[in-house]
C-alpha positions as CSV (number, residue, x, y, z in Angstrom):
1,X,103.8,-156.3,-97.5
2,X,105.0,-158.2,-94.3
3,X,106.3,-156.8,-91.1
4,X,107.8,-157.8,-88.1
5,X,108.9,-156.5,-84.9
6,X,111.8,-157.3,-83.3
7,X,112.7,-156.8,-79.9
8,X,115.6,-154.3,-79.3
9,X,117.4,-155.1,-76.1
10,X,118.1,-151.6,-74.4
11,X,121.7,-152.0,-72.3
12,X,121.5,-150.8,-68.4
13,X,123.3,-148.0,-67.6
14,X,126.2,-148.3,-65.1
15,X,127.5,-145.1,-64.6
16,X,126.7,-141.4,-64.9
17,X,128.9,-138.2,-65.0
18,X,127.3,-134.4,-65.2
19,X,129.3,-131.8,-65.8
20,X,128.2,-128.0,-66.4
21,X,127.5,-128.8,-69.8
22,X,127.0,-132.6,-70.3
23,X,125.5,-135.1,-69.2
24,X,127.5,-139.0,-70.3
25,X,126.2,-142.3,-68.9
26,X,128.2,-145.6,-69.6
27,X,126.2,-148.6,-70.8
28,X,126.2,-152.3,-70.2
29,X,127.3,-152.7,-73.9
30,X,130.3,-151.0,-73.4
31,X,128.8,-147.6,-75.2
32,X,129.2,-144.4,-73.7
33,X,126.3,-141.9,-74.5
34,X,126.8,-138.3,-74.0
35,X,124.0,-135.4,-74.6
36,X,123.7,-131.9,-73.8
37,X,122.9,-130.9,-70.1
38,X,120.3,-128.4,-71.9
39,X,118.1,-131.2,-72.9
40,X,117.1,-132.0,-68.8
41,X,116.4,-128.6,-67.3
42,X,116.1,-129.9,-63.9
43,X,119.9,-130.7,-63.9
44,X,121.2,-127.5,-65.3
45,X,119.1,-125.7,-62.4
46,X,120.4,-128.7,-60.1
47,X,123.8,-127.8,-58.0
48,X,126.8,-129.7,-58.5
49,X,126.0,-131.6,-55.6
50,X,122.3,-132.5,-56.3
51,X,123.8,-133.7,-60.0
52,X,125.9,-135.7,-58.2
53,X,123.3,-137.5,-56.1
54,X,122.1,-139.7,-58.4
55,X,120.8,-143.6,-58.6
56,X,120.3,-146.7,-61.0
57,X,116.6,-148.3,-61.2
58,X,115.1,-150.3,-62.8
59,X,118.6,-152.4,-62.8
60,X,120.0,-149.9,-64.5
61,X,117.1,-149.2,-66.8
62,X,116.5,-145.0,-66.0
63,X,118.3,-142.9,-63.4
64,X,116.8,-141.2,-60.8
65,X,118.0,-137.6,-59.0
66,X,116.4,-137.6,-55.9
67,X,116.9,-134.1,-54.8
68,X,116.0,-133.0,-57.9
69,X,112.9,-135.0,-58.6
70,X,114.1,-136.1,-62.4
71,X,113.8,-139.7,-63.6
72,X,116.0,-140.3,-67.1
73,X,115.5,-143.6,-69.6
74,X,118.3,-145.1,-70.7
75,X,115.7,-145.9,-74.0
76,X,115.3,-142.0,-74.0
77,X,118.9,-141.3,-73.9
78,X,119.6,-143.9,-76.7
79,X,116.7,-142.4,-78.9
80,X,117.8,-138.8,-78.2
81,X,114.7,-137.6,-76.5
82,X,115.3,-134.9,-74.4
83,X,113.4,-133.8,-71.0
84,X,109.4,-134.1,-72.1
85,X,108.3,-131.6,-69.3
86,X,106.7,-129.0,-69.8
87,X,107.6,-125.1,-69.1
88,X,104.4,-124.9,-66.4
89,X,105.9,-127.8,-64.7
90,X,109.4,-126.6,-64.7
91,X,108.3,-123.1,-64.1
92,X,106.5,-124.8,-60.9
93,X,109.4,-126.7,-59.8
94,X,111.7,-123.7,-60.1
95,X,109.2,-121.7,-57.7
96,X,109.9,-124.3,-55.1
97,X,113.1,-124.0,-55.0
98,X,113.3,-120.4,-53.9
């Protein structure tokens, strides 16, 4: 049995829209993804404002939410991973925001 791997470009994301529930980011490809808020804990603790403060890297490979110290693939988004962190860690995070 052969195998071979191919090389699955991942589009750039280039634009990102959080809402109370969901979080959708357009894609290079044209493709809009959409997933459930729930799945980044970080955000749904995040203020509207702090959602809203977010940037591209990586040209558009991941997006990053400064004030709320979250980074998010585009390759995780597409594969439906949600937020890998653990509860200590979030449970740490939360403590600092008191």
């Amino acid at each position: 049995m052969t195998s071979s791997l191919t090389e699955i470009a991942v589009p750039a994301a280039t634009n990102v829209v959080v809402t109370d529930d969901t979080l959708t980011v357009d894609l290079s490809d044209g493709r809009t993804i959409s997933v459930p808020l729930a799945w980044y804990p970080r955000l749904v603790h995040g203020t509207q404002e702090e959602r809203a403060d977010w940037r591209l890297i990586g040209r558009g490979e991941g997006i990053h939410w400064p004030q709320l110290d979250d980074d998010i693939s585009v390759e995780g988004l597409i594969a439906g991973r949600p937020s890998g962190e653990s509860q200590r860690s979030l449970a740490r995070w939360l403590e600092t925001r008191r």
